[in-house]
N, C-alpha and C positions, 0 to 999 in steps of 0.2 A: 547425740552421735548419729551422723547417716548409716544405715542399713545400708550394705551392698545388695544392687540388683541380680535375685537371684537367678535370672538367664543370662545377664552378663555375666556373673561366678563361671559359671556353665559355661560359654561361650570361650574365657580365658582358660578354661583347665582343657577343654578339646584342643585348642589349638594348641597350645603347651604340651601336652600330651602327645601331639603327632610329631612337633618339632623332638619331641626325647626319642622318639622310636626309630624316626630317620637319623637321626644322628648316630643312637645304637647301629643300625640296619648299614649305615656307612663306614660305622670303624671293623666292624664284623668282615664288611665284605674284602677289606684290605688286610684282614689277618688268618682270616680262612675260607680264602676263593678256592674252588679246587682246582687239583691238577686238570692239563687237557688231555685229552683222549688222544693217544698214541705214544704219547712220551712215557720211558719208565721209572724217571728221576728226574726230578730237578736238584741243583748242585748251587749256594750261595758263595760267593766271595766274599767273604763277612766283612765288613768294616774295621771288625776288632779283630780281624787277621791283615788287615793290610790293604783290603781288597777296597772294592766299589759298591757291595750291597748290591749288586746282582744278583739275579740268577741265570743257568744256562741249563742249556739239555741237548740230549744229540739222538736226531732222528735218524736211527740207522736201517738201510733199508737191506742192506747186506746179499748185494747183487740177486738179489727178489725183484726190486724194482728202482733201475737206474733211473737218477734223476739229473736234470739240468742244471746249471749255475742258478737260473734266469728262475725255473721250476721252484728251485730249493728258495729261492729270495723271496717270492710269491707266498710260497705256501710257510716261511717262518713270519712274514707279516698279516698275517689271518691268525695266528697264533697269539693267546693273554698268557698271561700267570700275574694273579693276584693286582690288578687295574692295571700291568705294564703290556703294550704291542710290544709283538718281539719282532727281530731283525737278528739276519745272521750275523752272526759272530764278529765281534771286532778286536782282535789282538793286540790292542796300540800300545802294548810295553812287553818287557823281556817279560815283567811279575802275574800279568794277566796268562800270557802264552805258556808260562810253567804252571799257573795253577789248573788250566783246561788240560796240558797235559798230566799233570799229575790224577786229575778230578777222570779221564774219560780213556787213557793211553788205552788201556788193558781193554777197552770196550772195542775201539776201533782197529786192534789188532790179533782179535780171535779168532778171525776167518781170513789168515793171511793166502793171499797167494804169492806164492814164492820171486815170481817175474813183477808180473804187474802191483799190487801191493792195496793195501787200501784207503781208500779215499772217502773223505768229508770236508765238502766247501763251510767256506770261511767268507765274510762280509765285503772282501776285496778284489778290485778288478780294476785292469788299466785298458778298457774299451772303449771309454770317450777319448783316449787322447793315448794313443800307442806309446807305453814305455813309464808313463804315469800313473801311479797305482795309485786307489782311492777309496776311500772304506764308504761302504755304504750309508753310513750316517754323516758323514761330510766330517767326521773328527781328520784333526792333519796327520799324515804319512810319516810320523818318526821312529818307529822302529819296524824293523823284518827279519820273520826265522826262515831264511827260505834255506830248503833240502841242498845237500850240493849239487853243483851245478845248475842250479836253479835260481831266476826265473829262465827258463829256454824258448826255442819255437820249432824243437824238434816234428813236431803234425803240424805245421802251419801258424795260424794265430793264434793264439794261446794268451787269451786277454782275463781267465777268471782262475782266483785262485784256494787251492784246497788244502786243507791238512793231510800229508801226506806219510803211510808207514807202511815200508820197504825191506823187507827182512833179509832178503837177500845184498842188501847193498851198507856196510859198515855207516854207522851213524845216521840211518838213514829211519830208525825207528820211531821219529816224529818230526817234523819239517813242514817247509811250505812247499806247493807245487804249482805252478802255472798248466793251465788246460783249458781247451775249446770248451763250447756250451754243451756238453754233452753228445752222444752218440757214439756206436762202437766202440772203439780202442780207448776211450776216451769219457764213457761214462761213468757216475761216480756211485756211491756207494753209501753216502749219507749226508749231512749238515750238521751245524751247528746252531743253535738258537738262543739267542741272549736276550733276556727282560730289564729293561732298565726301571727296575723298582724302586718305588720312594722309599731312600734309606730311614733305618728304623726310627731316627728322634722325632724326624716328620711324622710317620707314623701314634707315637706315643703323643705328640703333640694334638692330632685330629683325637685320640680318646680322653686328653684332657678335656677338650674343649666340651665333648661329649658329657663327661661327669661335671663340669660346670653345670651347663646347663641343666641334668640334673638335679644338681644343689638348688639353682636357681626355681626351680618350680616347687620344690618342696618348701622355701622360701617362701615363696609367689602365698600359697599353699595354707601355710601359719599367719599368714598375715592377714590371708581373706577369711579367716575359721576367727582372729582374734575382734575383727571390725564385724562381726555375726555377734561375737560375744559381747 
C-alpha cells in the first residue's frame, strides 16, 4: 500500500481548511451583516407574507435637515444591509405601498405640520421626459398612490416624487406628491430606502453549500487517516 506524502497531507487540509472558513465567513456575512449607522429599523416584506424579501428603512430627518430628491437618491445608494445597495423606494403595486404605509405611517406623521405636512421621497421622477414617471430602478410604471390632486405644478416643475401626509386635508394622510428638487417651500423631510436582498432559499442554499463542503473534508479527512493506516 502507498503511504501518503506527509506534506502533501498538510498541504490538502490547509487548503481545505481555508476553503471551510470562507465559506463559513460568507454565509455569516449574509445572515448577520449589521445595521448601518443612522437607520433605526429595518422593516422585511417577508416572502411568507406576500411580499418580495426586502427590506426597507426610513431616514427621517424631520425638518433638522432638509434634503433633496437628488441628495436622498445619492445618499440611499452608499447605503447596504446584509450584501444588498440600496435605492430609494420603489412602490410598483397597491401591496408594496400599504405595506411601507402600514410598516412606517405613524413614523412620518408625528411631527405633523398642520399646512404644509410631511414628506419622504420615494424612487420616482418624471425629469427625463416631463409627464413620464419612472422608478429609479428602471422597473415599469404600473401603478400610483398619488395624494388628491396630485401629480400637480403648483411651484413650477415638480419632476420628483414624495410620500406625502397631510393632516389637515381629508384622506390625505399618506399619498404621493410631486415637488422640485428641493429648497424652501419645497424641501423635504426624509426618504425612503429599499434593499433588494437575496431572498431566503438563496440564502439557505449558499449554507448548504457551506456544510457540504464541510462534510466533504471531514471525508477528505478519514480517508487520508485510513491510507496512513
Amino acid at each position: 500500500m502507498n503511504a501518503t506524502h506527509p506534506y502533501r497531507a498538510r498541504t490538502v487540509f490547509t487548503a481545505l481548511k481555508s476553503i471551510r472558513w470562507c465559506l463559513a465567513l460568507l454565509a455569516l456575512s449574509w445572515l448577520a451583516a449589521p445595521a448601518n449607522a443612522g437607520f433605526e429599523r429595518f422593516v422585511e416584506w417577508s416572502v411568507a407574507s406576500g411580499g418580495n424579501g426586502h427590506y426597507y428603512a426610513l431616514v427621517a430627518t424631520q425638518n433638522t435637515l432638509d434634503i433633496s430628491w437628488t441628495d436622498a437618491k445619492t445618499a440611499a445608494e452608499s447605503q447596504m444591509h446584509m450584501g444588498a445597495t440600496g435605492h430609494l423606494a420603489t412602490l410598483t403595486s397597491q401591496a408594496e405601498d400599504e405595506f411601507l404605509k402600514a410598516s412606517f405611517e405613524t413614523e412620518i406623521s408625528s411631527q405633523f405640520d398642520p399646512m404644509d405636512g410631511v414628506y419622504a421621497w420615494i424612487g420616482l421622477s418624471d425629469a427625463r421626459v416631463e409627464g413620464t414617471f419612472e422608478w429609479v430602478t428602471g422597473e415599469p410604471f404600473a401603478y400610483s398612490g398619488w395624494a388628491p390632486f396630485q401629480p400637480s405644478t403648483i411651484v413650477g416643475d415638480e419632476d420628483y416624487v414624495n410620500v406625502w401626509s397631510r393632516a389637515i386635508i381629508a384622506d390625505s394622510r399618506w399619498g404621493w406628491n410631486d415637488s422640485r428638487d428641493g429648497g424652501g417651500f419645497t424641501a423635504k423631510d426624509g426618504f425612503f430606502v429599499e434593499f433588494d436582498v437575496v431572498p431566503e432559499p438563496q440564502v439557505v442554499g449558499l449554507l448548504a453549500v457551506g456544510l457540504g463542503a464541510l462534510l466533504g473534508v471531514r471525508r477528505l479527512k478519514s480517508a487520508v487517516q485510513l491510507r496512513r493506516d
